[in-house]
C-alpha positions in Angstrom: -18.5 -2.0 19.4 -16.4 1.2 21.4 -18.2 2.2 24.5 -19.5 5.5 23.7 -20.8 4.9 20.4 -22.7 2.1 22.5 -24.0 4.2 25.0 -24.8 6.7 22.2 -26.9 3.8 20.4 -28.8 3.4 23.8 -30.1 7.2 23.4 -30.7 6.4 19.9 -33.1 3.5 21.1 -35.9 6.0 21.4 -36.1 7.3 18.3 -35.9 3.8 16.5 -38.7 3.7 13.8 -41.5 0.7 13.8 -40.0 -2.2 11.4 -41.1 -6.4 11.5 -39.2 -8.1 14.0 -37.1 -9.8 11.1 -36.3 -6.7 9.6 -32.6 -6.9 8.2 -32.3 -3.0 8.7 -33.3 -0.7 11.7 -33.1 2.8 11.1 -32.0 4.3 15.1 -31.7 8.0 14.2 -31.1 10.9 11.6 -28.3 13.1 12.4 -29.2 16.8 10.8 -26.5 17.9 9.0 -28.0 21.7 9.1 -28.3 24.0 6.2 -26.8 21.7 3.9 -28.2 22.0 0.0 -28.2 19.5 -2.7 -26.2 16.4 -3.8 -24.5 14.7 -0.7 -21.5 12.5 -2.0 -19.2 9.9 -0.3 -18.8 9.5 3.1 -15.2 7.9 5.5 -14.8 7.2 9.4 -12.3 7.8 11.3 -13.5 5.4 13.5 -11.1 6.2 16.9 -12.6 9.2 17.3 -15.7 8.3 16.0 -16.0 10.9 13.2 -17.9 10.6 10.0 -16.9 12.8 7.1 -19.6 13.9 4.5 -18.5 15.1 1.1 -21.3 17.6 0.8 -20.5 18.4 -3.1 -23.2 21.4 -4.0 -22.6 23.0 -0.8 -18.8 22.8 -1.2 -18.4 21.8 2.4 -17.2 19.1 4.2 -19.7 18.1 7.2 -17.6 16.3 10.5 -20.0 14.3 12.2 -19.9 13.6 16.0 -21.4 10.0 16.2 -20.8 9.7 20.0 -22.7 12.8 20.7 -24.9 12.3 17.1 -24.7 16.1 15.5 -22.5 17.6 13.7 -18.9 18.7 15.1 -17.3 21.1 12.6 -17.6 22.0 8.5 -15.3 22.5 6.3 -16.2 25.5 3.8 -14.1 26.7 0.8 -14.1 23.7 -0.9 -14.8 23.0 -4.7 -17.7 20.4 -5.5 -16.1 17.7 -3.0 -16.8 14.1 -4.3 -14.2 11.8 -2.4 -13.0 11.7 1.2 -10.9 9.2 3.0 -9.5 8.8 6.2 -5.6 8.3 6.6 -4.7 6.6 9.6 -1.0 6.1 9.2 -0.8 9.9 8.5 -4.1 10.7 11.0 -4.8 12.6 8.3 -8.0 13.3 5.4 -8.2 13.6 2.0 -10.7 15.1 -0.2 -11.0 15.5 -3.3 -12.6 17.8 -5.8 -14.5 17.9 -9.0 -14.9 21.4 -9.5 -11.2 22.5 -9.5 -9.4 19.0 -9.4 -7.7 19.5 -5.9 -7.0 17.1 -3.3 -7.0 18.7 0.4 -5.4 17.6 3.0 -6.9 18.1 6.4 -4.8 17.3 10.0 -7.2 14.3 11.8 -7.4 15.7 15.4 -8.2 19.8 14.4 -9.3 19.5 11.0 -6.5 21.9 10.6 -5.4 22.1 6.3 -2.1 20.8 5.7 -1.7 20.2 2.2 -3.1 20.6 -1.3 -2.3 18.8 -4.6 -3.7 19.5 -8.1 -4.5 16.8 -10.4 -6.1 19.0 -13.2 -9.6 18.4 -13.3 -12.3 15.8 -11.4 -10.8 14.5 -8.7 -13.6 12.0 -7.5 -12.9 8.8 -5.3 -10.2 8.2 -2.6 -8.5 4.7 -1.8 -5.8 3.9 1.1 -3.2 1.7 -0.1 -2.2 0.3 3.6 0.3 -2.2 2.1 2.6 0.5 0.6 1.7 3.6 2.7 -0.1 5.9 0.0 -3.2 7.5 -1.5 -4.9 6.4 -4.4 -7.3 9.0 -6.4 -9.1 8.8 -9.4 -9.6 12.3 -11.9 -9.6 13.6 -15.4 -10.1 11.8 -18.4 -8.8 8.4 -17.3 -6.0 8.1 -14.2 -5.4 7.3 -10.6 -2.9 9.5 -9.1 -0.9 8.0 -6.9 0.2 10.2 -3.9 3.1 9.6 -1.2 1.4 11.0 1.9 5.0 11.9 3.8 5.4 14.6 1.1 1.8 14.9 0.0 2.8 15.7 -3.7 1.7 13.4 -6.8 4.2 10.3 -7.7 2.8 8.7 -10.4 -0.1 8.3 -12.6 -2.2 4.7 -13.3 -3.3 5.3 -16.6 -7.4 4.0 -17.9 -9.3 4.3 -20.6 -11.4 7.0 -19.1 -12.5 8.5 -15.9 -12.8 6.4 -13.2 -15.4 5.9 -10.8 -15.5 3.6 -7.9 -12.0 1.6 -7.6 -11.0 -0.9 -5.0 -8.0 -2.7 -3.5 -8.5 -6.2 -3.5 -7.9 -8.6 -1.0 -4.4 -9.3 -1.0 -3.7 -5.6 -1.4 -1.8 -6.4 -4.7 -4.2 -5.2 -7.2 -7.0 -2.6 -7.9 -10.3 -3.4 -9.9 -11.2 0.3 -11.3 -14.7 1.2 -12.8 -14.6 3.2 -16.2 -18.2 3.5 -17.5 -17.4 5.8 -20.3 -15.4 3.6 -21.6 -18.0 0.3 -20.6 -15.4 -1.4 -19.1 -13.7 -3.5 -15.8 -10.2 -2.4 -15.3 -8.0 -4.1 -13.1 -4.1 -2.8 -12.6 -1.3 -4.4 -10.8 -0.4 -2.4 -8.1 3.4 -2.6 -8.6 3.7 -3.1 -12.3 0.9 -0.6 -13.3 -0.1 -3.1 -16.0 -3.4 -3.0 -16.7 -6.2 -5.6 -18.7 -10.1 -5.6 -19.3 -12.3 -7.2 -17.5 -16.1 -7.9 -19.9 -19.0 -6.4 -18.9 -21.4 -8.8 -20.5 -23.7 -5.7 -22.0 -24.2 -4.2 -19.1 -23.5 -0.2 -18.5 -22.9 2.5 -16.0 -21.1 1.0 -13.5 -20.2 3.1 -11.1 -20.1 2.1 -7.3 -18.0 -1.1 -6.6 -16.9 -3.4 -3.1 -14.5 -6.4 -2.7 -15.7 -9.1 -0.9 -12.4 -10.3 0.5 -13.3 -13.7 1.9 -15.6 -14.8 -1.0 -12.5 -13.6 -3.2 -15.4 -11.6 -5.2 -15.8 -8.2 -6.7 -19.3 -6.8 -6.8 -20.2 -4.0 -9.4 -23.2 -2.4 -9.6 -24.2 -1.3 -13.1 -27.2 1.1 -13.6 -28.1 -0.1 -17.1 -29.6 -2.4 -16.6 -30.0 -2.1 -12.4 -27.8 -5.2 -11.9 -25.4 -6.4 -9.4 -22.5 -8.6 -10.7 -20.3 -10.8 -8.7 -16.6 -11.9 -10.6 -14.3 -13.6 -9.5 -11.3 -11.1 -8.0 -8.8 -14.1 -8.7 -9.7 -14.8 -12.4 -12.3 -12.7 -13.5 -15.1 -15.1 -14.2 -18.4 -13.4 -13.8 -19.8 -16.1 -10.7 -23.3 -14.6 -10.0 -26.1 -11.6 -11.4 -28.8 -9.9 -9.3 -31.1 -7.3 -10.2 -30.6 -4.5 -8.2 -32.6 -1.1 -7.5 -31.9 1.9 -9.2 -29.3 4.6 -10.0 -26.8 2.6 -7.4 -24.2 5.1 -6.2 -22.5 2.5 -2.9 -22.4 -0.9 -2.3 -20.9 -2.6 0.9 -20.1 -6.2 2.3 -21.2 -7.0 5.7 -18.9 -10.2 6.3 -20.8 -11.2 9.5 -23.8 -11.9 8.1 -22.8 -12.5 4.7 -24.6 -9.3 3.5 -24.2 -7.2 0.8 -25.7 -2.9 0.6 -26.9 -1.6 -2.1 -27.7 2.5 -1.2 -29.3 3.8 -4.5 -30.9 6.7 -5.6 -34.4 5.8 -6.1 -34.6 5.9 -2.3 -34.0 2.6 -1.3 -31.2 0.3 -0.1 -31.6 -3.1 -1.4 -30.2 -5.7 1.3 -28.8 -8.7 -0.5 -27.9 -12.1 1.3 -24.9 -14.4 -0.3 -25.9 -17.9 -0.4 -22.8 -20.4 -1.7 -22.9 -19.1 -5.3 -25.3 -16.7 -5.8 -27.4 -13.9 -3.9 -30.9 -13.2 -3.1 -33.0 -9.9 -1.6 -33.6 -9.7 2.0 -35.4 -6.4 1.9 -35.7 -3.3 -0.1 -35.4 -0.8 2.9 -37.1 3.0 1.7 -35.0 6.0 2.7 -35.6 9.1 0.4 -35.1 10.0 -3.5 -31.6 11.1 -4.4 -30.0 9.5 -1.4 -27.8 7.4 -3.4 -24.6 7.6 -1.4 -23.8 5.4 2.0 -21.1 3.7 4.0 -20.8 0.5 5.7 -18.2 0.6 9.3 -17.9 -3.4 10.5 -16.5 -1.3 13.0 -19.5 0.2 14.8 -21.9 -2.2 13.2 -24.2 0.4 11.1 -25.1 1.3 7.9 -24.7 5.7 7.6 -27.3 6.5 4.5 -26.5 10.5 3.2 -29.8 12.0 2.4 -30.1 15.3 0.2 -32.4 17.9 1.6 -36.0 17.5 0.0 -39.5 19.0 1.1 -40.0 18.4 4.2 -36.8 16.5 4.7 -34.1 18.4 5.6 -30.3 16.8 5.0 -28.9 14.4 7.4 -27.1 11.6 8.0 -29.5 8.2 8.9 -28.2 5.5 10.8 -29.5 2.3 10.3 -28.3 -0.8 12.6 -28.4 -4.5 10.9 -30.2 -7.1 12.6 -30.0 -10.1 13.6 
């Protein structure tokens, strides 16, 4: 773990809620995000400078998050109904992308500075880094990931889906992407140089939205909504390996490879915290955070779970850190 974030974590100690020693979940602190409205969406790290990015979609902002010093550093304002965000590091750069107009902004890492803008139509929602060939990866509109050379920052070609995609990963040999269409009820995956694409089944089940690859089980975990399930397939073949039931309205899920751990953030206000065991998966814990916080990332790097959380009565928005144990 980086030194300051350390030594921040040691300030954090104080405010660290009660929990049973065997707790798989701590929650350290809540970073206020300040008058920040409504639905919160995904979150990225640019974990040098120790910077957390908040897609704060009804406020049209983008919050910048200070994790050393634990408050926020800078917002972005101007923006249309942000959705996706993701950290560039071979460009130091950050993307965002945006539902309301279908833009794709392009922020300078170290000032925040705008350097570039691209239009993809209409709903431009997640963001992927394709470190193998040095681009962007977006999914918008009724069924496409754009594929976007960051050197020039303009659009070079279109993946085409059966509908809109929602959460859409890289596996792990970086030679495929597993893509999330729940209009459509469907498993996409696409080769990542030939652009081919099949079907992967759903076996019944519906709205699948978030999604994570679990690169040393060679495993990709979708969580569906209807009915609250977590599915594990195999990223090599496809096979469907192992089913969970899983808490509700799931908008993130995230592998902790340490501890063989998987995170469920959802928004009935809980995370569900899942262990792997050979095969198949069992619940650890259903930790409570707070309705309508259904969005969440995972940073091996730093070791902690960051859980977005909407302002509610008596609850204002912030960001809340929670640190795995053992």
């Amino acid at each position: 773990m980086p030194a300051v974030f350390l030594a921040a974590s040691l300030i954090w100690s104080a405010t660290v809620t009660a929990q049973t020693a065997d707790a798989p979940l701590v929650l350290e602190t809540k970073i206020p995000l300040g008058q920040v409205s409504g639905r919160i969406d995904h979150l990225a790290i640019d974990a040098k400078r120790q910077r957390l990015f908040v897609a704060e979609l009804d406020n049209n902002s983008l919050g910048v998050v200070d994790l050393a010093a634990g408050k926020v550093l800078h917002t972005v304002a101007g923006l249309r109904e942000p959705q996706g965000v993701a950290y560039v590091p071979f460009t130091d750069s950050i993307y965002v992308a945006n539902a309301g107009d279908g833009s794709v902004h392009v922020l300078r890492g170290d000032d925040l500075a705008p350097i570039g803008r691209i239009e993809l139509g209409e709903d431009a929602d997640n963001v992927r880094v394709d470190t193998q060939r040095n681009r962007v990866l977006v999914g918008y509109g009724n069924g496409a990931l754009a594929v976007i050379d960051p050197a020039t920052r303009t659009k070079a070609a279109d993946i085409r889906l059966k509908g809109h995609p929602e959460s859409f990963q890289i596996d792990e040999t970086g030679t495929k992407v597993f893509v999330n269409v729940p209009d459509a009820r469907d498993i996409e995956i696409a080769d990542l140089a030939s652009q081919a694409n099949r079907s992967l089944p759903t076996q019944g089940a519906g709205s699948n939205f978030p999604m994570a690859i679990d690169g040393e089980a060679h495993r990709v975990l979708v969580a569906f909504r209807s009915p609250p399930t977590l599915m594990a397939l195999s990223s090599q073949d496809g096979r469907v390996v192992a089913k969970i039931e899983t808490c509700g309205d799931a908008d993130d899920v995230f592998v902790d490879a340490k501890r063989h751990r998987v995170y469920v953030s959802c928004g009935e206000g809980v995370v569900d915290v899942l262990e792997q065991r050979e095969a198949e998966y069992r619940r650890l814990a259903r930790v409570p955070t707070v309705s309508g916080a259904r969005t969440s990332l995972f940073v091996p790097e730093l070791d902690r779970l960051f859980v977005a959380v909407r302002s509610r009565s008596g609850e204002p928005a912030a960001i809340w850190v929670f640190r795995p144990l053992p």
